[in-house]
MILUMTOR-728974 format. One record per residue (C-alpha): x, y, z; chain; residue in three letters. Coordinates in nm, 4 decimals, padded with zeros to 6 digits. Layout:
% residues N
+----------+----------+----------+----+-----+
:       px :       py :       pz : ch :  aa :
+----------+----------+----------+----+-----+
:        X :        Y :        Z :  A : ALA :
...
+----------+----------+----------+----+-----+
***
This chain:
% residues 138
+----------+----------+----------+----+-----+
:       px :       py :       pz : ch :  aa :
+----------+----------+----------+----+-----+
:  03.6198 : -07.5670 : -03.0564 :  A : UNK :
:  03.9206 : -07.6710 : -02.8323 :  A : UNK :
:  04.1012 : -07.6500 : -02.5385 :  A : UNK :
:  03.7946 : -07.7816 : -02.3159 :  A : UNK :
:  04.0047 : -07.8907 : -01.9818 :  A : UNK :
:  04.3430 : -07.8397 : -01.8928 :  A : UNK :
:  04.5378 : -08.1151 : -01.7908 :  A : UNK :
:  04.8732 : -08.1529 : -01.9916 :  A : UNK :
:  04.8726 : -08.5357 : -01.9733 :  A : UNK :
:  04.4855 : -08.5637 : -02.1218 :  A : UNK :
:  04.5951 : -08.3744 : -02.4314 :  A : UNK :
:  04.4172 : -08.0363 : -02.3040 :  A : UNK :
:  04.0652 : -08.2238 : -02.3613 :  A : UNK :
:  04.0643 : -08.1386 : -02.7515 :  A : UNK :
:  03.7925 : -08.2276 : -02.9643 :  A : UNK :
:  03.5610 : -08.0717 : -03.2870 :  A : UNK :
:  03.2149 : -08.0180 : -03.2629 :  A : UNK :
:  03.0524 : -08.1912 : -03.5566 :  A : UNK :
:  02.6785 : -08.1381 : -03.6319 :  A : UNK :
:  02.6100 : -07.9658 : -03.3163 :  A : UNK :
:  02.1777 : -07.9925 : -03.2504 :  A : UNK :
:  02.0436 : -07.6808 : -03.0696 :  A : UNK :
:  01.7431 : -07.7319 : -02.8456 :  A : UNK :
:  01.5508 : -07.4700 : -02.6524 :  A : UNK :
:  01.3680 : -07.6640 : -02.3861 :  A : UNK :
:  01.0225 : -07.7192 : -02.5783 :  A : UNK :
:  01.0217 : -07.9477 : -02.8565 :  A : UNK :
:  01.1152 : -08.3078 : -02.6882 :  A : UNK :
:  00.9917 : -08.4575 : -02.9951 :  A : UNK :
:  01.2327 : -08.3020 : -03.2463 :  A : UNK :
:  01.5168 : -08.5007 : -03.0133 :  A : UNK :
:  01.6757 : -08.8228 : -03.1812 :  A : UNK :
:  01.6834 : -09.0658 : -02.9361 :  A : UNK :
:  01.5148 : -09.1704 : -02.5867 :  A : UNK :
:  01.8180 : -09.1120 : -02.3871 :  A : UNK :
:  01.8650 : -08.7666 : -02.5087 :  A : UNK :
:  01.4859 : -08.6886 : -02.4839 :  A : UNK :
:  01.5405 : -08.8202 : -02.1510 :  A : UNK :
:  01.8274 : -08.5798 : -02.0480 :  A : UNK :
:  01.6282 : -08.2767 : -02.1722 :  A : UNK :
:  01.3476 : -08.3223 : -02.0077 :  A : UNK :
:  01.6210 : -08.3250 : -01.6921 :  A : UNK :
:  01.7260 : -08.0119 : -01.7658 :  A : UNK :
:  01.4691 : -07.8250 : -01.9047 :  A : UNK :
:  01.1642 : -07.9193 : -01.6571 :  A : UNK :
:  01.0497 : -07.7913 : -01.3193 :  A : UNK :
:  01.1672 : -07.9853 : -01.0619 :  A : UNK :
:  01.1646 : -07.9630 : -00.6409 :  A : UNK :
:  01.5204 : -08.1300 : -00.6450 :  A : UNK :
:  01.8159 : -08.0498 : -00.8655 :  A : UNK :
:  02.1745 : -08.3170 : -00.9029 :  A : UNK :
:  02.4561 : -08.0979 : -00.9265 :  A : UNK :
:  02.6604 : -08.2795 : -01.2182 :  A : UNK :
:  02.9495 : -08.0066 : -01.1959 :  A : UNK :
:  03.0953 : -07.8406 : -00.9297 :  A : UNK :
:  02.8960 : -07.5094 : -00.8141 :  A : UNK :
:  03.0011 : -07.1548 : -00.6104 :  A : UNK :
:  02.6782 : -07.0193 : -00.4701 :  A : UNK :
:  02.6200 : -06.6999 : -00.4628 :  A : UNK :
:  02.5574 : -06.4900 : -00.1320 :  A : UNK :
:  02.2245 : -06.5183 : -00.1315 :  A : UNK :
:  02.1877 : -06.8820 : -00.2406 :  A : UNK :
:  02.4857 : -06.9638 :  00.0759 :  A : UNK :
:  02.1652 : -06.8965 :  00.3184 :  A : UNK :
:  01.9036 : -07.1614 :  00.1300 :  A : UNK :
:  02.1572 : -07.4203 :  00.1026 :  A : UNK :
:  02.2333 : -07.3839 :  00.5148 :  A : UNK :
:  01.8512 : -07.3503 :  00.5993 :  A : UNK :
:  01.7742 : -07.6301 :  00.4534 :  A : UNK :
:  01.7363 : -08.0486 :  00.3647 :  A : UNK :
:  02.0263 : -08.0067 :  00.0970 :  A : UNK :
:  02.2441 : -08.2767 :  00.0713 :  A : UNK :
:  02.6086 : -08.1606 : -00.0457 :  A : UNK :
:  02.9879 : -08.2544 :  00.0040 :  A : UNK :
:  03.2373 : -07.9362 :  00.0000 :  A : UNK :
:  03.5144 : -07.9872 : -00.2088 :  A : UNK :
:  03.8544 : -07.7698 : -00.2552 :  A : UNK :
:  03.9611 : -07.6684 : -00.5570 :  A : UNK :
:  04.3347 : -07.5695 : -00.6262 :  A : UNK :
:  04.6489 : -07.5564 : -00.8590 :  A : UNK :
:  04.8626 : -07.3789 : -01.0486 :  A : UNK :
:  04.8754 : -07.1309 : -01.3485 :  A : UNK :
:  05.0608 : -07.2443 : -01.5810 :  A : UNK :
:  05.0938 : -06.9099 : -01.8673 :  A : UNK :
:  05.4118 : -06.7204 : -01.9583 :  A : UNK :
:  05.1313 : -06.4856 : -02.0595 :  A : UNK :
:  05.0507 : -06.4631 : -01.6672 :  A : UNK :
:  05.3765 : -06.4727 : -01.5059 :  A : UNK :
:  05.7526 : -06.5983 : -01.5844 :  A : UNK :
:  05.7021 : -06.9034 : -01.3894 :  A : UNK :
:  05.4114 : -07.1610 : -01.2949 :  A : UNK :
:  05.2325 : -06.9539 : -01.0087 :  A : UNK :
:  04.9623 : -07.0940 : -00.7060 :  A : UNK :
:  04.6104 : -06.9529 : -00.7659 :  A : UNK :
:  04.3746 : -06.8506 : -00.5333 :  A : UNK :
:  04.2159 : -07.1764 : -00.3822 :  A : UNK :
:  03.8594 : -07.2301 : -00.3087 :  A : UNK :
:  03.5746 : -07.4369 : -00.1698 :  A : UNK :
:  03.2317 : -07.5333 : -00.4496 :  A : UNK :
:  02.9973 : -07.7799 : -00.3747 :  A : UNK :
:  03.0410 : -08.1126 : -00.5540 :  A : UNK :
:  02.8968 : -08.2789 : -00.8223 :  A : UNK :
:  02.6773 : -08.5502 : -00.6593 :  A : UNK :
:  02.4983 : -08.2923 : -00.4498 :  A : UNK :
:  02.1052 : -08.2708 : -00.4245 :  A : UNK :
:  01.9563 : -07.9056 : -00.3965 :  A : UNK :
:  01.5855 : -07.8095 : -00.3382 :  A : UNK :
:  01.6283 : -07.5594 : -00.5209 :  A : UNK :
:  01.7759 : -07.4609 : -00.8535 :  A : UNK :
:  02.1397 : -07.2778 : -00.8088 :  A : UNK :
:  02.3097 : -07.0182 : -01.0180 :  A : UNK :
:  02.6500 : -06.9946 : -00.8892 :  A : UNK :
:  02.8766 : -06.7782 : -00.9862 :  A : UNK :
:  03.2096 : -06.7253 : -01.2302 :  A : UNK :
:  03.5068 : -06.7077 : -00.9668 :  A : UNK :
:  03.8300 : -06.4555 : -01.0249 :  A : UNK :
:  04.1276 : -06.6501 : -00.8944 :  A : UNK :
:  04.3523 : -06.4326 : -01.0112 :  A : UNK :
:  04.6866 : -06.3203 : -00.7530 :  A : UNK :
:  04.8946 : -06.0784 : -00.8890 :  A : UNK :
:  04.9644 : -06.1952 : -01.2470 :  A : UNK :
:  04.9616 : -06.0310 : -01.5671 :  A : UNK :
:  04.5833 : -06.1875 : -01.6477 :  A : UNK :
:  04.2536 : -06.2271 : -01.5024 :  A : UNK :
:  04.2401 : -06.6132 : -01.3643 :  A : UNK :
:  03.8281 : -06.7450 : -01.4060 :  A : UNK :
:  03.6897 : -07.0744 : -01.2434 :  A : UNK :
:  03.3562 : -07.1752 : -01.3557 :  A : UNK :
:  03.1320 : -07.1602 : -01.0799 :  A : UNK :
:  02.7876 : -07.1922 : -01.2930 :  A : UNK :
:  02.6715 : -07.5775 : -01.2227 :  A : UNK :
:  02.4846 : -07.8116 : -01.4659 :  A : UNK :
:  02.1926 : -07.9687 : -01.2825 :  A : UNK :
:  01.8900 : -08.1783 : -01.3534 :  A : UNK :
:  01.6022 : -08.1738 : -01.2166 :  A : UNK :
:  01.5269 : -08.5311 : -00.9829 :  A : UNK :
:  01.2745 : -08.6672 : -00.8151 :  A : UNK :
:  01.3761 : -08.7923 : -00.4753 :  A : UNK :
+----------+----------+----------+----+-----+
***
């Protein structure tokens, strides 16, 4: 797998999946170490609280339980430029919008939502919108 990223300087955020360990959310024990057993348990257990680690678009209906209630969030904008002679003939704006930012603490457990940023290029434009969370106690 590469291409994770996109920043020209960082080398496009390449890398190769080696050994990759699949989990599905019950067997703690089969994990290696402590830390990681730790981090599962984050992500894979019922919590009241939830710490966005990646930025997150709610959906429509998730917009209303954020506003109702003892969230804590910061809004951050997200913007740039497509850079694909696939898109268009020259670096073009995209569409800019506003997630929540990592850091934030939910009472409940968000969805989000893949964004279309696309203008008027020759290609459909995405923006992951889907957060990673774990679950906290606060």
């Amino acid at each position: 797998m590469t291409g994770i990223g996109g920043k020209k300087n960082s080398g496009f955020g390449q890398f190769i999946s080696e050994d990759p360990m699949f989990f599905d959310g019950t067997d703690f024990d089969a994990i290696e170490s402590e830390s990681d057993a730790f981090i599962n348990r984050a992500l894979f257990t019922k919590s009241k609280k939830f710490l966005l680690l990646s930025s997150y678009s709610p959906k429509i209906e998730e917009i209303k339980k954020i506003k109702e209630s003892d969230n804590c969030y910061q809004l951050i904008k997200r913007s740039g430029f497509v850079n694909s002679s696939l898109y268009s003939e020259q670096a073009e704006k995209r569409k800019q919008v506003y997630m929540l930012s990592s850091g934030s603490v939910l009472n409940f457990k968000p969805e989000g939502k893949i964004l279309d940023l696309s203008l008027h290029g020759n290609h459909s434009i995405y923006r992951m919108g889907k957060p990673i969370v774990l679950g906290v106690k606060i």
